[in-house]
N, C-alpha and C positions, 0 to 999 in steps of 0.2 A: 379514499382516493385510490383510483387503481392503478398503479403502477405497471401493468403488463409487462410484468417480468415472467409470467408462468413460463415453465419453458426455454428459458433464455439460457444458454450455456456460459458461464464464468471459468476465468483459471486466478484463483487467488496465490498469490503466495505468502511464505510465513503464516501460511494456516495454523498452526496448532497451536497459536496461545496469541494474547493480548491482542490488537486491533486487528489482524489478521481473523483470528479464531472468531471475534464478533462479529467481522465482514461476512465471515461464511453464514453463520445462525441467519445475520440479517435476510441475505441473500437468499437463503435455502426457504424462510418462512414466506416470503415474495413466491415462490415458487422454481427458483430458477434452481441449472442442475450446474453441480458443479467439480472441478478437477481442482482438489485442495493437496497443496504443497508446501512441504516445507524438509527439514533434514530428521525429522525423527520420528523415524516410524510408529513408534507405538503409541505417540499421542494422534496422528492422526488417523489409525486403525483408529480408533475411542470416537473421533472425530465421525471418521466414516459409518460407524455402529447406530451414529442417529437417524441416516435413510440411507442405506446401501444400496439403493437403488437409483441415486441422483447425487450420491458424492463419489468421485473416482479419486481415491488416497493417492499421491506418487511421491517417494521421497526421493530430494532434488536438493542437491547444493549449490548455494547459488554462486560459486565461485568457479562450477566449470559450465562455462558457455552452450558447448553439446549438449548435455544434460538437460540446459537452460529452454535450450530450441527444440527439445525435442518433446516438449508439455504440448507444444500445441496439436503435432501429428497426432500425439497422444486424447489427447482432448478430443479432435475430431475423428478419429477412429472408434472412440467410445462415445461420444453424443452427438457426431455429425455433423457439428458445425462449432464456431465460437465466435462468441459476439460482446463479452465482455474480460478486461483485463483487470482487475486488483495490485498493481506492483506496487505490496507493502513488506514484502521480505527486506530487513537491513540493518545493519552490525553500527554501533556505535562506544566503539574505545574512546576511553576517556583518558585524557594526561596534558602535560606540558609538553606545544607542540615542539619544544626542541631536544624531546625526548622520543620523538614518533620516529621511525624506518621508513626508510623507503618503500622497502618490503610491507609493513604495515599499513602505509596509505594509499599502496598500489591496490591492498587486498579491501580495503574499505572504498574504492571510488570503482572497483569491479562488482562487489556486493550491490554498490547502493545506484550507480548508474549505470555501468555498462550493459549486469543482467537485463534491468529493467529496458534500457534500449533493445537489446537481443529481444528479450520476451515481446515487446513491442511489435518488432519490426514483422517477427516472423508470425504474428497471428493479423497485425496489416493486411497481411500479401490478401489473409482470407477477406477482414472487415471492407477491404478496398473491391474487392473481387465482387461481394453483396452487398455493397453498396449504407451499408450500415456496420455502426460499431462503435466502444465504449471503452476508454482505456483510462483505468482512474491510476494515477502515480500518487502515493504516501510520502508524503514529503514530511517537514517539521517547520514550527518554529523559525528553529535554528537555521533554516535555508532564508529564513529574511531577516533577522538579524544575527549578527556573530555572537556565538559564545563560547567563553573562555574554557578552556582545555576539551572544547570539541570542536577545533578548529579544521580538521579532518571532515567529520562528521559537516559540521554546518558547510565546507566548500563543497560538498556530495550533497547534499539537499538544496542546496541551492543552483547547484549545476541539474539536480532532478525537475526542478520548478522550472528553469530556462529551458529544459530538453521538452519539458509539456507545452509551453506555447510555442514553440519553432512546431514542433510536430502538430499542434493543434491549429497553426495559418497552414502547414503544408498538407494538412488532409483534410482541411475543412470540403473542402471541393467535393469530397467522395464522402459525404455523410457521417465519418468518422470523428466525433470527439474526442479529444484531449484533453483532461483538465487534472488538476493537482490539487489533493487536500492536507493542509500544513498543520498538526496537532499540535496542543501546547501539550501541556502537564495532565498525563492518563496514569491512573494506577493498574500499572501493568508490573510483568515479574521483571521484565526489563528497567523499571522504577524500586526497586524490591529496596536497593542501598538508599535512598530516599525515604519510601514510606513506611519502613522498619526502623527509622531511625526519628523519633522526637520531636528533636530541635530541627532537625536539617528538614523534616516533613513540615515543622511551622515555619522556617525562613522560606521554603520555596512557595505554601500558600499567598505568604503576606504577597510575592511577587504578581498575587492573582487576583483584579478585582473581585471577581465572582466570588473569591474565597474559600476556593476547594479547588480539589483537584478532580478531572470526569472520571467517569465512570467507561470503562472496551465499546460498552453497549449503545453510547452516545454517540459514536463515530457512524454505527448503521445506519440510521436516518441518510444519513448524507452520502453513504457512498451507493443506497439504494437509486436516492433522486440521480444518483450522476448515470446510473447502471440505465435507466431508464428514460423514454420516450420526450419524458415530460423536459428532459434537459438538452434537446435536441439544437438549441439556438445558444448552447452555455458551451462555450470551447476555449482551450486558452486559458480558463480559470484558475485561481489559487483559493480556495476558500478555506478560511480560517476558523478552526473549532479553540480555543486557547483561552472563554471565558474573561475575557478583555486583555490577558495579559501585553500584545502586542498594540493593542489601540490607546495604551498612557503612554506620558513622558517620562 
């Protein structure tokens, strides 16, 4: 199946490790070029080593906004155009919410929504301008149903999911999709206190019909179809990769 990505310009962020890092592989072996971000240089210098000639490294944190807007000029200054987004950058502190700051849950619903609005907005201006354009949001789970001591975390995922179909009825008109992929249980390093540990690695399975937990690499598939042609009529969407976790009682 040809996806007609060759070509296509992307800006992922939290490039340099777990669903981010396999967005990019996915994305890069499709053809498409791409401006991978995230805040630590030296892994996506390693990142960028695999074709340096279709990955533009920029290290970018996602908690100052500037920074945030300024991937896109950046992006089209080095491949001329951008036509798709990845907002998969995003922090997830874990505790008892009546032990969270203010300070702490300001810094988590700016990480995990606002960038991605910002990032959004300001490569809009271009996808609206050409009339085509792809903005996949990284959501979780946890944005459709609550869980306990990531109640921070799940209100910022689920405000991520709501910000993708507002913006996916408001730019449907200009060929722009919007859609939202909500992961369950990835063995990523961000899962490391999970599947380093045992017991807590077999109580989180059992919560998984499938019975395992995916693989970074499983997430590609899906964020290629959204990246591409073939999902032109899909806007609005939440699609769910979680191995049934969210479809029992």
């Amino acid at each position: 199946m040809n996806l007609k990505l060759q070509d296509k310009v992307a800006i992922v962020t939290g490039a340099s490790r777990g669903l981010g890092y396999a967005a990019v592989l996915a994305l890069l072996e499709e053809g498409t070029r791409i401006v991978a971000t995230a805040r630590s240089t030296k892994d996506l210098e390693e990142l960028a080593a695999r074709a340096p000639d279709r990955i533009l490294p920029v290290t970018c944190d996602m908690r100052d906004m500037d920074a945030v807007a300024a991937l896109v000029p950046q992006c089209i200054e080095r491949f001329g155009r951008i036509d798709i987004v990845v907002n998969n950058a995003g922090i997830a502190p874990a505790g008892a919410f009546l032990d969270q700051t203010v300070e702490g849950l300001e810094e988590l619903m700016a990480v995990n929504v606002i960038a991605p609005g910002v990032l959004s907005k300001e490569a809009g201006r271009h996808m609206i301008e050409q009339r085509s354009g792809k903005i996949i949001n990284v959501a979780s789970i946890s944005g459709l149903r609550g869980k306990p001591v990531l109640v921070g975390y799940s209100a910022s995922k689920g405000a991520l999911i709501q910000m993708s179909k507002a913006l996916a009825a408001e730019w449907a008109r200009y060929n722009v999709q919007v859609n939202a992929i909500a992961p369950g249980g990835f063995v990523t390093e961000a899962q490391a206190a999970v599947v380093n540990n045992e017991d807590v690695f077999k109580k989180r399975v059992r919560k998984i019909p499938a019975g395992r937990m995916a693989d970074p690499t499983e997430i590609g598939p899906m964020v290629c179809y959204l990246a591409s042609e073939l999902s032109d009529f899909v806007t609005g969407a939440v699609l769910v990769i979680d191995g049934g976790e969210t479809a029992k009682i």
